[in-house]
N, C-alpha and C positions, 0 to 999 in steps of 0.2 A: 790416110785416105785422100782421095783428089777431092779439088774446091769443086769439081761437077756436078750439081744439082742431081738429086738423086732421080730426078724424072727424067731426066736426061739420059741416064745410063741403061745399061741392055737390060731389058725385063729378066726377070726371072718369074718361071713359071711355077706356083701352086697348086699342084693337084691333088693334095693330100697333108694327113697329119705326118706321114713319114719325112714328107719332102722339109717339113720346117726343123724337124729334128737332128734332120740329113747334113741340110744347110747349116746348121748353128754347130753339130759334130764335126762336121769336117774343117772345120777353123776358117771354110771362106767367107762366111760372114763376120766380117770384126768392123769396132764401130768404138768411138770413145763412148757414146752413152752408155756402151752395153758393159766398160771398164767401168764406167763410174757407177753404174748399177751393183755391178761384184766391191767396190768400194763400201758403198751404201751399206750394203750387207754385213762386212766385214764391220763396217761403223756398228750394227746391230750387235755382233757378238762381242763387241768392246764396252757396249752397253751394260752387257748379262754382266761381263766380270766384274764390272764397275759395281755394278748395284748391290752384286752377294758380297761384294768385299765393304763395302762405303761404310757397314755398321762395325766393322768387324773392331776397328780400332778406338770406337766408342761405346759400348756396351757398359763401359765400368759407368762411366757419366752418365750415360741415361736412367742407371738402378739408381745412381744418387739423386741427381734431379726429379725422378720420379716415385723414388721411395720404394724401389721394387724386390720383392721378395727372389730368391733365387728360381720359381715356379714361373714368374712372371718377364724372369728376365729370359729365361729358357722360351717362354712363348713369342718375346718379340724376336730373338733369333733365329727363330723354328719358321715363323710365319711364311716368311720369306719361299722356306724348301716347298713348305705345303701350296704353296698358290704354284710353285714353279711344277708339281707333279701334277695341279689339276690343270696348268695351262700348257704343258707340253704334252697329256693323254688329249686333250680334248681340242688343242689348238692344232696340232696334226690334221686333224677331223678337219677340221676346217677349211687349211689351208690346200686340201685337195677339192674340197666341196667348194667353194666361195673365191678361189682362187687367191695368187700370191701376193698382190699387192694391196688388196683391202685389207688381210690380215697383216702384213707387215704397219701400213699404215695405222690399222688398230693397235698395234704393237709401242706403235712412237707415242701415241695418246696416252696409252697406260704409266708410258714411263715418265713424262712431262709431270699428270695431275698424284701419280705416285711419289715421286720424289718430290715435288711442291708440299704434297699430304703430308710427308714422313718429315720434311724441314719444320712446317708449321704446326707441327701436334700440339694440338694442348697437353695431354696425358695418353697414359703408356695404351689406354683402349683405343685412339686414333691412330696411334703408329701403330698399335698390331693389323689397323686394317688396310692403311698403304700400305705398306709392308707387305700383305697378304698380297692387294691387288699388282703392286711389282712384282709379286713371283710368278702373277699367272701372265704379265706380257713378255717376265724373263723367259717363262715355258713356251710362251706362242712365238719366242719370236727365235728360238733354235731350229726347230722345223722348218719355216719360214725361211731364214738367213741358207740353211745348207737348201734347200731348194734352188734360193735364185746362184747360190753358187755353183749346181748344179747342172743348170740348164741356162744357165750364160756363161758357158765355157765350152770349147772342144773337148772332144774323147779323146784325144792324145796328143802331147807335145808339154813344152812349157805351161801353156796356157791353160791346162786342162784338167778335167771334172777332177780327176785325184789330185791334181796341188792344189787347185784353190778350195778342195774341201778340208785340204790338211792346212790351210793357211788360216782356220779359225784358231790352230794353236798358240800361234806366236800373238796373235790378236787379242788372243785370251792373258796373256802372259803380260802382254806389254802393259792391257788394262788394269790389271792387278801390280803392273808397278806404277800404271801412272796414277791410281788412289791414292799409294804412296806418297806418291811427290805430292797429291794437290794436297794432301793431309800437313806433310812438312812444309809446305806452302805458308797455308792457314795457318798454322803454327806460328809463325815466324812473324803473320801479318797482323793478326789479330793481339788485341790487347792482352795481358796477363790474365785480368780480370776477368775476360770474356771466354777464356779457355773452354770454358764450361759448352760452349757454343759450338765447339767446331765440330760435334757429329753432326749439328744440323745446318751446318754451309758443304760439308763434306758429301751431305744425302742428296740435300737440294741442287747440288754442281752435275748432278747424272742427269737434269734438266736440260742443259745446255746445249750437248750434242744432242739429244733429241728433238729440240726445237730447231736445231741447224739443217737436220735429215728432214722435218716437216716442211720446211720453209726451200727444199731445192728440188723435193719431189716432184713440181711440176715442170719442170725442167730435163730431169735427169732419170725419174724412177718410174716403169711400165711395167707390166704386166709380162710373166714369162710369155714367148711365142708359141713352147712348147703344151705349155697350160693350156692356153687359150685354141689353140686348131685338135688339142687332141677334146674340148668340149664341142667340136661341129665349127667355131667360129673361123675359117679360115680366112675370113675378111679381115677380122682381127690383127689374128696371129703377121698375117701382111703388113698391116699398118705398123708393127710392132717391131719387124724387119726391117721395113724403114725410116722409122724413125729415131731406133736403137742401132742398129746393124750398117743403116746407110743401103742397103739393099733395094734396089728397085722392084721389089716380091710384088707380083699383078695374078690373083687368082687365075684360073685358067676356067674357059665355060664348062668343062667336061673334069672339074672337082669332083671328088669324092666324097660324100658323108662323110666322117668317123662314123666307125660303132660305137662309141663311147655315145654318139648325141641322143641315140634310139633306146639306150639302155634305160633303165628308171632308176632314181636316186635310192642306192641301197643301203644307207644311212650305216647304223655302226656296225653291220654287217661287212666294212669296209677290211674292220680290223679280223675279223678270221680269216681274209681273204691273206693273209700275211701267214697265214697256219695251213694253206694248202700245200698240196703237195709237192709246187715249185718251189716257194719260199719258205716252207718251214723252217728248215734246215739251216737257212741263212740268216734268215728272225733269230731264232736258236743262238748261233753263232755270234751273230753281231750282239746281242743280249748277254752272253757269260765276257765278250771279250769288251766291251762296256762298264759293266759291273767288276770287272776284274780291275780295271785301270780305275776307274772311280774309286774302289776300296782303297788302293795302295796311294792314288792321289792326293786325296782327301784327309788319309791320317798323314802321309808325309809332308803335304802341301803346307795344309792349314796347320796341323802341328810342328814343324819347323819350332815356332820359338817353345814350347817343352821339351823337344827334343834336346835343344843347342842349351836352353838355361838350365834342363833338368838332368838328362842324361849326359850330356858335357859338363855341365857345372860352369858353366859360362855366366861374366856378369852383364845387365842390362845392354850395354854400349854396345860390347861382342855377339849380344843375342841380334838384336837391329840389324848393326852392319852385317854381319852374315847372315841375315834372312834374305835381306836385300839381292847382297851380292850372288847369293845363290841363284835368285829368281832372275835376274839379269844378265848375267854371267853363263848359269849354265842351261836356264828352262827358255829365256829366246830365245840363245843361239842356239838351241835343239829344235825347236817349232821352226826356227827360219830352215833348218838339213830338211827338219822332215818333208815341209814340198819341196826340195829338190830331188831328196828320196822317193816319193811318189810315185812321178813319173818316169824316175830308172829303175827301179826296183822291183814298186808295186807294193801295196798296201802289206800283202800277206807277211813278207821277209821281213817288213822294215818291223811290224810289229813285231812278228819271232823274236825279230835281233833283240827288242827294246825289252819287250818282255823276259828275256836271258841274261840280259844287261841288271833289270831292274833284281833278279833273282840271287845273283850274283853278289849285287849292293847289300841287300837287306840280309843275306846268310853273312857280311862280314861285318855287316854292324851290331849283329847277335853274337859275334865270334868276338867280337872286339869290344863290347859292353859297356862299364861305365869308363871312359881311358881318364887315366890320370895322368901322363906324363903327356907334355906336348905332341910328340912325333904321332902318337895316337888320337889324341884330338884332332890332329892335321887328318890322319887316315879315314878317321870315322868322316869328319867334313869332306874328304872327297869322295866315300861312299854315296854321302847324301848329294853331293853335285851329281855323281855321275848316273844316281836313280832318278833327279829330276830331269834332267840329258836325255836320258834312255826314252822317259815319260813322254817327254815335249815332242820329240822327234819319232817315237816307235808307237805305241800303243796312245796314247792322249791324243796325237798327231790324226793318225789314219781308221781309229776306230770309228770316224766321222765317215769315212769311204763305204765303210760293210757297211753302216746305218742307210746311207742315203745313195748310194748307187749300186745296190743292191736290186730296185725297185723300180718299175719305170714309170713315168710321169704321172698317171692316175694312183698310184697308190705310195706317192717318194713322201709326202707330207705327215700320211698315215705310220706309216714304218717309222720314220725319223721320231715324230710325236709317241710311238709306244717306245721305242728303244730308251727317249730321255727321261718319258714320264717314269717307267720304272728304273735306270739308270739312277735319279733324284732318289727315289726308295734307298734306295745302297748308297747314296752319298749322304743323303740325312742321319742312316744307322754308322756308317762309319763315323761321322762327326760326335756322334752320341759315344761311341766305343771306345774310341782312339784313347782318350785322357782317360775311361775307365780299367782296361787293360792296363796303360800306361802304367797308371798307378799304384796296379800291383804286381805287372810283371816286371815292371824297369826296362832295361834293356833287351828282356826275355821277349818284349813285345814284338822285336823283329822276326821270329821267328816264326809266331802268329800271322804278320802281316805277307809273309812270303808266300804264304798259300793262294795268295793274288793270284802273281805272275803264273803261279803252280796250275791254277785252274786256266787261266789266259792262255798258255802253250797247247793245254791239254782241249782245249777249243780249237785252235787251229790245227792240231793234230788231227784232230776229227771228222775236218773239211777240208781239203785245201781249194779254196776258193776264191779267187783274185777280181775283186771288184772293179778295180781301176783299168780302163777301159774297155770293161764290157759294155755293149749299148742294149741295156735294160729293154728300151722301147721296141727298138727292133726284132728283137727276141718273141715278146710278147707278141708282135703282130704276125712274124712269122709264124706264130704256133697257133693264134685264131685262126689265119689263113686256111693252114693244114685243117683244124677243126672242120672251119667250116666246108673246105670242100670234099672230106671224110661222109661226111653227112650229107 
């Protein structure tokens, strides 16, 4: 952008909510703030991964230091899921009613005095309730993060609402390697003696970045334009133009209301508006193809070391390094294709693919069972590369697109927040199932989990419906339009 004062440059006129959404789609408003806001965000989903992994590699330590029975140790794992389904049903809500950056902001608070809570527990009853309270800002703050990715991005090009929603992938991926490291970190730094310690510098480090996002907010993070002119504020939404976007936006005297400002707060009435007869279908849709990828993720993900120690027969060393290398190797560089996928492709194909990729995987790793000679172990391990591959980049990737641009600005918070609230339902059952099955199908279990992708294809069979760059809003207002001049 030019050093020209933005008052200086040619106004741009305001007459409506169209006009801000108009301006922010068509890519001519760009603005480093409005980058470091999608930054910010992206910082948010690095959060979520950070937090549901931080315990993942202490749990034995805490039964021990706490004395916990296997009932109790199940609850302080569990906690987590349950705050994350009541804070992504209800933080949805929110995040349309109250708009996007109070709850993002509430978002950073949660996770700061949570992770301080969960580092400092005295006993296993105060970590079950951080704990608790991180899952519900982990919930609030997915709705929230694909919102501002949403509408601080163009509808089409590089820049736009399909990659950077599909860029929560690799974001997700990387967070989960970077616990990792900060884990082998701590390891390395801390005393022998102290070992005992390191779930709770591990819990208490998801602090950090949070307090980094509170401390530049007033700098760098605003309020969507979109949010704010389609609630009547076009004053706003202006100021938000220019001081994110660098846009000289000067209301115009002969503005428009929105309709949205006359309406009355229809409270969780919000959420059947998702079940009418424009969006059912896509509710529908984004819901099985969701839950579909969450099943197969979450046993494959998180199960990775049963799989490699139990169904490979792999020892400790080769379980590690090959979790790792998986997760690095082939699930970033899958989330890094899938937004460039995106925007060539489009949401629908990329998932197809992924989901036929991932179908593909799991029928040869049932075909191929417990392997005992190398050459099979090698085969089975790049089944499992090439399902988290398929994952990162196809169906994990863009099933963020049917969730959240599906919808247009009044109800992208609502949708998103039911999509993940129930989403959580099916990721807490499969985490529940996974080691159960396992353990009596053995390698039979692939054959179970394939019914994933099974139902995922059979979802997009059903609809074909291409999220990425449709403009939600403009749709919507075109059809009150008609409405209202029908009448």
């Amino acid at each position: 952008m030019s050093a020209q004062p933005v008052a200086e440059r040619e106004p741009v006129l305001i007459r409506s909510a169209r006009d801000v959404t108009d301006l922010v789609n068509s890519g001519a408003a760009r603005g480093s703030h409005a980058r470091m806001i999608v930054l910010l965000a992206l910082g948010g989903i690095f959060l979520d991964a950070y937090d549901l992994t931080s315990l993942a590699y202490g749990i034995t330590d805490i039964r021990e230091e706490f004395g916990l029975s296997p009932a109790w140790a199940g609850a302080v794992t569990a906690s987590i899921s349950v705050g994350a389904i009541i804070g992504a049903w209800f933080g949805g809500y929110l995040v349309d009613r109250l708009g996007r950056y109070r709850v993002f902001m509430a978002d950073m608070l949660f996770f700061v005095v949570s992770a301080l809570g969960c580092a400092l527990a005295p006993n296993a009853e105060v970590l079950i309730l951080f704990r608790f309270l991180m899952g519900i800002g982990v919930g609030m703050d997915i709705p929230v993060a694909m919102a501002f990715l949403a509408e601080f991005s163009q509808l089409r090009g590089k820049a736009s609402k399909g990659s950077r929603t599909a860029a929560w992938s690799p974001a997700w991926y990387v967070a989960t390697s970077g616990c990792y490291v900060v884990i082998l970190a701590l390891y390395f730094l801390l005393p022998d003696q102290h070992h005992d310690l390191l779930w709770r510098f591990t819990v208490g480090f998801g602090a950090i970045p949070a307090l980094v996002i509170l401390l530049v907010r007033n700098k760098y993070m605003n309020e969507s334009p979109s949010w704010a002119a389609n609630q009547g504020d076009l004053h706003r939404a202006a100021r938000i133009l220019r001081d994110s976007y660098s846009v000289n936006a000067v209301v115009a005297e002969d503005a428009e209301v929105p309709r949205e400002r006359t309406e009355p707060r229809r409270g969780l009435a919000d959420f059947a508006r998702l079940f009418n007869a424009r969006y059912r279908a896509r509710t529908l849709q984004a819901l099985v193809i969701s839950l579909a990828q969450t099943f197969g993720y979450n046993a494959v993900a998180y199960g990775l070391p049963i799989i490699i120690a139990g169904l490979l027969a792999q020892g400790e060393l080769n379980t590690i390094s090959a979790s790792l290398v998986l997760n690095l190797v082939f699930a970033v560089s899958g989330g890094l294709l899938g937004i460039r996928l995106a925007h060539r492709a489009g949401a629908w194909w990329t998932t197809a693919l992924g989901f036929a990729v991932q179908l593909a995987s799991l029928v040869a790793l049932a075909i191929i069972g417990e392997p005992g000679a190398l050459p099979w172990v090698l085969a089975a391990l790049a089944a499992l590369g090439a399902f988290m591959f398929a994952q990162a980049a196809g169906p994990g990737a863009q099933f963020m697109s049917f969730a959240s641009l599906s919808y247009p600005t009044s109800l992208r918070g609502t949708g998103i927040g039911f999509n993940q609230g129930t989403l959580r339902v099916g990721s807490t059952l499969a985490l529940f199932f996974f080691p159960v099955l396992s353990a009596s199908l053995g390698s039979g279990v692939f054959w179970v989990l394939a019914l994933a992708p099974v139902f995922g294809l059979l979802a997009l069979l059903a609809k074909r419906w291409e999220p990425v760059g449709y403009d939600a809003d403009a749709v919507e207002r075109d059809t009150a339009d008609r409405e209202t001049s029908a009448a």
